[in-house]
C-alpha positions, 0 to 999 in steps of 0.5 A, a space after each residue: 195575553 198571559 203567558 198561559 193563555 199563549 201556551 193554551 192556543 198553540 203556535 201561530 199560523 204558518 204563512 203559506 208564501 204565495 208566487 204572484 204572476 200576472 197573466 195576460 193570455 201570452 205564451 210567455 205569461 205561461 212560461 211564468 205561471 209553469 215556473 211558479 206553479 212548480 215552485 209552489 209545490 216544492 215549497 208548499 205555496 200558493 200561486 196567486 193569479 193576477 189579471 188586470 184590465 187597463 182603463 180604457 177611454 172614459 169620456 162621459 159621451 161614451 160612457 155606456 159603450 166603456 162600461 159595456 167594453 169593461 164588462 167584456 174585458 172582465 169576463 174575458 180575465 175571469 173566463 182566462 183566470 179559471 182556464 190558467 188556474 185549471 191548468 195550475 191545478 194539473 200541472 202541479 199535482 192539485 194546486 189551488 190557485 188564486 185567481 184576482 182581477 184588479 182595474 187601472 193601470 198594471 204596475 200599480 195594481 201588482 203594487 198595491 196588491 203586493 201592499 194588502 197581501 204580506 203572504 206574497 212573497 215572489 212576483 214570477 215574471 217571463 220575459 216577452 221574446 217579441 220585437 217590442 222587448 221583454 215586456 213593461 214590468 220586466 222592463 220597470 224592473 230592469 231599468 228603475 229598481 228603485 221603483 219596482 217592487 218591494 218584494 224578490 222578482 223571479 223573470 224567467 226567460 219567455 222560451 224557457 223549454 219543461 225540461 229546463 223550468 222543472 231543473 230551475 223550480 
């Protein structure tokens, strides 16, 4: 390309930064959805939503019951993505949200769209408030930083109150 032609085609595209949260249906995923919806409008970004159903038991005696159980499991994420990018939309003044379903196991899957998408620029995680502990991302980033993932990570307390998530974002 000549130096004209570049001239003649304007600047290039501004990359939109996109807040990747993966969903779950639990009320700290939420907190976390609440946390990067606010930071897309305050830096005019994206939130991508990201739903991933876990394999399940696939041996060949069950095959149809799995890919009937496969099928439930991703209408439940579609019909969970649409109600959580509604409320995205009127929470934060119009924004759109993207919405992903992805099958396998949940970490590589934040992994590998991180991988194909270069807009995503923060992962927005809230830490589970149960017994059971924060949760396995926030967990895998906690405890392995080496092997998390290769963009910031934002893990933001499960009972954070609107008042303190609007003073963060």
């Amino acid at each position: 390309m000549t130096e004209d032609a570049s001239k003649e085609s304007g600047p290039a595209p501004q990359k939109r930064r996109k807040f990747l949260v993966v969903v779950d249906g639990t009320p700290e995923s939420e907190v976390a959805i609440h946390f990067a919806s606010l930071r897309a409008l305050h830096t005019h970004g994206v939130v991508t939503l990201l739903a991933v159903i876990e394999p399940g038991d696939s041996s060949q005696q069950w095959l149809g019951v799995a890919n009937i159980m496969r099928d439930e499991a991703r209408a439940e994420a579609e019909k969970l993505l649409h109600r959580l990018a509604s409320h995205v939309n009127e929470y934060a003044d119009g924004i759109m949200a993207e919405l992903v379903i992805r099958e396998g196991r949940r970490a590589e899957q934040v992994k590998q769209i991180i991988e194909e998408d270069r807009d995503i620029a923060v992962l927005v995680l809230a830490a589970g408030l149960g017994k059971e502990g924060p949760g396995p991302l926030v967990s895998m980033v906690s405890n392995a930083a080496e092997k998390a993932f290769p963009i910031p990570v934002t893990v933001v307390p499960g009972n954070l109150s609107e008042e303190a998530l609007r003073a963060l974002a």
